[in-house]
N, C-alpha and C positions, 0 to 999 in steps of 0.2 A: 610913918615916914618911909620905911620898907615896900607899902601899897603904892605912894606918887614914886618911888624911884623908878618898879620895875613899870609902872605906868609910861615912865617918861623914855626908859631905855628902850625897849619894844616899840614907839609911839611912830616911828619910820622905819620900822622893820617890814620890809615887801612880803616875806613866807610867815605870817604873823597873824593871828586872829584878836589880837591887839587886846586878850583878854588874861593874859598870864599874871596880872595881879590879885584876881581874884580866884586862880586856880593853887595859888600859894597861899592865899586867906585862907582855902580849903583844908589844904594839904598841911596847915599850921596848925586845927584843929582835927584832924585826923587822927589813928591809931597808927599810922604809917611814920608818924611828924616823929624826929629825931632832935631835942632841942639842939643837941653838938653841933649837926650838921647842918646846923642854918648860922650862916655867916654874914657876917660883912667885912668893905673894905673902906677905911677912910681916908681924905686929901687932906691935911689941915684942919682935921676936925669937923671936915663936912662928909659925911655919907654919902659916896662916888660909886658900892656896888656892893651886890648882895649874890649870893648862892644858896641853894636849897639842895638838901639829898632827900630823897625818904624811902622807905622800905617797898619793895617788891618781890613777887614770888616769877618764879619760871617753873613751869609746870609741863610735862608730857605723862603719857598714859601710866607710867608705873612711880613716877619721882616727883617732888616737890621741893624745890630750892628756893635757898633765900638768897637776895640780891639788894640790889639799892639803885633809885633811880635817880638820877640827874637833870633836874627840871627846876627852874631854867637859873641858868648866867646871866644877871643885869648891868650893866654896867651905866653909869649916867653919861648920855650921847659925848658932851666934854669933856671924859675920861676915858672914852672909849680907843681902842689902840693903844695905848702907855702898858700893856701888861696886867693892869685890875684882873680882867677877868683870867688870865693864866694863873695869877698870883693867887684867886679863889679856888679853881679848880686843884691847883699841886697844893695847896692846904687842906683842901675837905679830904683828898685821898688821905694824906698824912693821917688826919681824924679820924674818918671812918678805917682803915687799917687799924688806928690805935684803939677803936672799939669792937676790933673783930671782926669785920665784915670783908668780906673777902673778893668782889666784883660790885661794877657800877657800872648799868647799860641808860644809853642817851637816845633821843632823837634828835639831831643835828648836824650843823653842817659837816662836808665829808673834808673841807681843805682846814677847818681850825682844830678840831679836835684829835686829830691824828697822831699832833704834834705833842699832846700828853698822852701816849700811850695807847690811845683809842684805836681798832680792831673793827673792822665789818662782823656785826654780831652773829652772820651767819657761816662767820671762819672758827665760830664755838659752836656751833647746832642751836641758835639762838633765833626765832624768829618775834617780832613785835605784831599786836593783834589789830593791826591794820594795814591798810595799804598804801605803803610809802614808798621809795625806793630803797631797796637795799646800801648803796654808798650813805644815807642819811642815818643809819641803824646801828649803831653801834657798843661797845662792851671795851671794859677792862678789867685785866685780873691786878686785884690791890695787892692780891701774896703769890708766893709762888704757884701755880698752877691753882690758883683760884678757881678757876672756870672749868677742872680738870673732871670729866663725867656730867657735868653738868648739860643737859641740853633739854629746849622744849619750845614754847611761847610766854613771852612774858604775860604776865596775869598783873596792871596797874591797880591801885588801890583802885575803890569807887571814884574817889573826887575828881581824878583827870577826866569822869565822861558827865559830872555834872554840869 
């Protein structure tokens, strides 16, 4: 059910390789896979949107940190707008805080995710190992100074390059 949602939510998304359901199949049998951190949201009993976090490292030449990535926000096209998906992301922070984890960096948009706390990942010494633009990169600290020493390139589990 989870695979035709994020199917259907991406399904007219213009900046989309229209393949993030099968990159969360992945990442559900993963080492990286968090079961807390994979959520849903429901309408009525119908399954309107899903979130996924899962583990990452940020790595530079002397330090190796642990992080958590944010991939992807579904929401079902006729839920979209109402809040679902703000209402995903300010709970998995809630979760992932309540299980220690201390930052969560994304690739996406630079006008929606702002609005939860989200940071240009390279205002932490944070860069992602491709080439995207900067304003799309981004990072949060779930506790205080989460992000505090931390800096490098993110290092994605395997599954996001299969």
């Amino acid at each position: 059910m989870v695979f035709k949602l994020i199917e259907k939510a991406f399904e007219s998304v213009e900046f989309s390789d229209h393949k993030e359901q099968f990159l969360v199949e992945r990442l559900r049998k993963s080492n990286a896979f968090i079961p807390e951190l994979s959520m849903v949201a429901e309408v009525d009993g119908r399954l309107a949107g899903h979130i996924l976090v899962t583990k990452l490292k940020i790595k530079n030449d002397r330090h190796e940190f642990d992080s958590l990535a944010l991939a992807p926000v579904s929401v079902l096209p006729e839920y979209q707008g109402k809040g679902i998906g703000g209402m995903l992301i300010e709970e998995v922070h809630i979760k992932a805080r309540d299980l220690g984890h201390h930052s969560i960096v994304l690739l996406g948009h630079e006008k929606y995710y702002p609005k939860f706390g989200y940071k240009q990942a390279d205002y932490f010494g944070i860069e992602l190992p491709f080439d995207v633009p900067k304003e799309n990169c981004m990072a949060i600290e779930l506790t205080k100074d989460g992000l505090a020493g931390v800096s490098g390139t993110v290092e994605y589990p395997k599954e996001f390059y299969e």
